[in-house]
C-alpha positions as CSV (number, residue, x, y, z in Angstrom):
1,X,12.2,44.9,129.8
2,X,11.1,44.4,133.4
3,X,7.5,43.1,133.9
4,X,5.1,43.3,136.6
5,X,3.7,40.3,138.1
6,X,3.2,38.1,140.9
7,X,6.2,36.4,140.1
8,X,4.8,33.1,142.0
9,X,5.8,30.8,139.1
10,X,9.5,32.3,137.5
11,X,12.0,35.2,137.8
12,X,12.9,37.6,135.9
13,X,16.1,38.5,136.9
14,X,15.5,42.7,136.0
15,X,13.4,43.7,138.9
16,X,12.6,43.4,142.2
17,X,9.1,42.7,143.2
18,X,9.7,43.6,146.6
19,X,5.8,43.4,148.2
20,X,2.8,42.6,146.8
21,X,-0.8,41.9,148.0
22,X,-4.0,40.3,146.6
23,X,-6.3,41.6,149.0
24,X,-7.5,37.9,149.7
25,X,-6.7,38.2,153.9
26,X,-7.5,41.6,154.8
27,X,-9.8,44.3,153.9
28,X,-9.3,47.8,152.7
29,X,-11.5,50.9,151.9
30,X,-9.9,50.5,148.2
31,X,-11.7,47.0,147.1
32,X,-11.5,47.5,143.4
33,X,-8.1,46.3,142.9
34,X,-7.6,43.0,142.3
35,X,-3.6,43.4,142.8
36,X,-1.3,45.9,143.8
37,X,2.3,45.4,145.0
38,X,5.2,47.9,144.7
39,X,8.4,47.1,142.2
40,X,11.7,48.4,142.4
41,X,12.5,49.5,138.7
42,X,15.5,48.0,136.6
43,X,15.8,51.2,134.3
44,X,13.2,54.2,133.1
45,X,10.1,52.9,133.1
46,X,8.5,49.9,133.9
47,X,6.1,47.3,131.7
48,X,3.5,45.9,133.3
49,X,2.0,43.0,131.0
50,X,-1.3,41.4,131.3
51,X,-2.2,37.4,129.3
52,X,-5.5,35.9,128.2
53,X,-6.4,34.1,131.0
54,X,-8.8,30.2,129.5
55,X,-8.4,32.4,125.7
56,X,-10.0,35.5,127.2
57,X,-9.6,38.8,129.1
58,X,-11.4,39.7,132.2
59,X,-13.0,42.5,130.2
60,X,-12.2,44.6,127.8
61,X,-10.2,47.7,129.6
62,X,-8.9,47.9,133.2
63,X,-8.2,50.3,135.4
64,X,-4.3,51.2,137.0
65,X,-2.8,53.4,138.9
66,X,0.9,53.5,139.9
67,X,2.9,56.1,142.5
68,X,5.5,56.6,143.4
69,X,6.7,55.2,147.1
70,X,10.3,55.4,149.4
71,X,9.4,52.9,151.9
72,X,8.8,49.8,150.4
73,X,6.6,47.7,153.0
74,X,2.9,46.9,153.7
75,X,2.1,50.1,155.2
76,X,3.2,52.1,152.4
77,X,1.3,49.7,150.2
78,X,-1.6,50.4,152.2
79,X,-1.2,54.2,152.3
80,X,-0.8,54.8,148.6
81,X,-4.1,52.5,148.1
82,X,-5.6,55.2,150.1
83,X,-4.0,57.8,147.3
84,X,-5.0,55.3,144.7
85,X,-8.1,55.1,145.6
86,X,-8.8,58.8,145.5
87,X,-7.6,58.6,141.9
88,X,-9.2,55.5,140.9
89,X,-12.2,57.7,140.7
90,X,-10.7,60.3,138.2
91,X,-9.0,57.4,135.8
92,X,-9.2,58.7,132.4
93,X,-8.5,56.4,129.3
94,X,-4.3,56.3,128.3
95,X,-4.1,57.8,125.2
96,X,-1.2,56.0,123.7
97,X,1.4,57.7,126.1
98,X,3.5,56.1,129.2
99,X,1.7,56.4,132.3
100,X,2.7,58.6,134.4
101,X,3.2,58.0,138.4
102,X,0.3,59.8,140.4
103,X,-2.7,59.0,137.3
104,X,-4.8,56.4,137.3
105,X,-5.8,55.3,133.8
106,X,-8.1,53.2,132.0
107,X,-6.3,50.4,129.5
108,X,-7.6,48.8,127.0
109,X,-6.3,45.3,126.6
110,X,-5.4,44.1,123.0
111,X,-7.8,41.7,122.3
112,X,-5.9,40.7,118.9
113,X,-2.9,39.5,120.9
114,X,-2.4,37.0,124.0
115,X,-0.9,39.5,126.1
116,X,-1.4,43.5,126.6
117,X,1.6,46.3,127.7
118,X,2.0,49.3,128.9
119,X,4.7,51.4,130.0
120,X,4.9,53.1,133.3
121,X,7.6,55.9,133.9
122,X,9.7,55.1,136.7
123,X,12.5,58.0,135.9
124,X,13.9,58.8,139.2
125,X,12.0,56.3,140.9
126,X,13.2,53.9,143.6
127,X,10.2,52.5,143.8
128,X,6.4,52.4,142.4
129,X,3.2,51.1,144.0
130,X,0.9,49.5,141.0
131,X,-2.4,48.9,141.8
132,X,-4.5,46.8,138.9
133,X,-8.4,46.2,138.7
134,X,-7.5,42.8,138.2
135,X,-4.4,40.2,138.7
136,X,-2.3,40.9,135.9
């Protein structure tokens, strides 16, 4: 199953991590996420998979939206933060379910296992914009 991350230290061979920003150059009206970058999916959904970072989470939920996006380029990074951003304030907790592009949810992380998942939907899909309160 594809995963979603920075991709700075393997491949996975499944996806296509197309663009990606960590905020750490530029600023944006959007500064709660930590990471956002926009994945091409493999198949029907996507699973984005967070580790224990030194034994430990960074707290004991985050927050993540995803949406769907056509262009796949900075700017369209940068206008769905804006749409992210506007959600970011509505996230509501996941309640077991796949997330579904145009939500932002709160996730708790499993804190009896050294990595959390989640699925995100990514039927019909060409590409999804994932923004994450911190870097998976």
């Amino acid at each position: 199953a594809p995963v979603v991350d920075d991709h700075s230290d393997h491949d996975h061979g499944d996806e296509t991590t197309v663009d990606e920003d960590d905020h750490s150059d530029h600023d944006h009206a959007h500064d709660s996420f930590e990471w956002s970058g926009i994945v091409q999916p493999a198949g029907q959904h996507v699973v984005l998979a967070a580790s224990l970072v030194d034994g430990t989470y960074p707290s004991a939920e985050m927050i993540v939206a995803a949406l769907t996006v056509s262009d796949v380029s900075h700017a369209a990074l940068d206008a769905a933060g804006e749409e992210a951003a506007t959600l970011w304030e509505a996230a509501e907790h996941l309640d077991g379910s796949m997330m579904q592009p145009g939500h932002a949810y709160v996730l708790d992380f499993n804190q009896n296992s050294w990595v959390s998942t989640w699925k995100i939907n990514a039927s019909g899909a060409s590409a999804l914009a994932i923004f994450t309160q911190y870097h998976p």
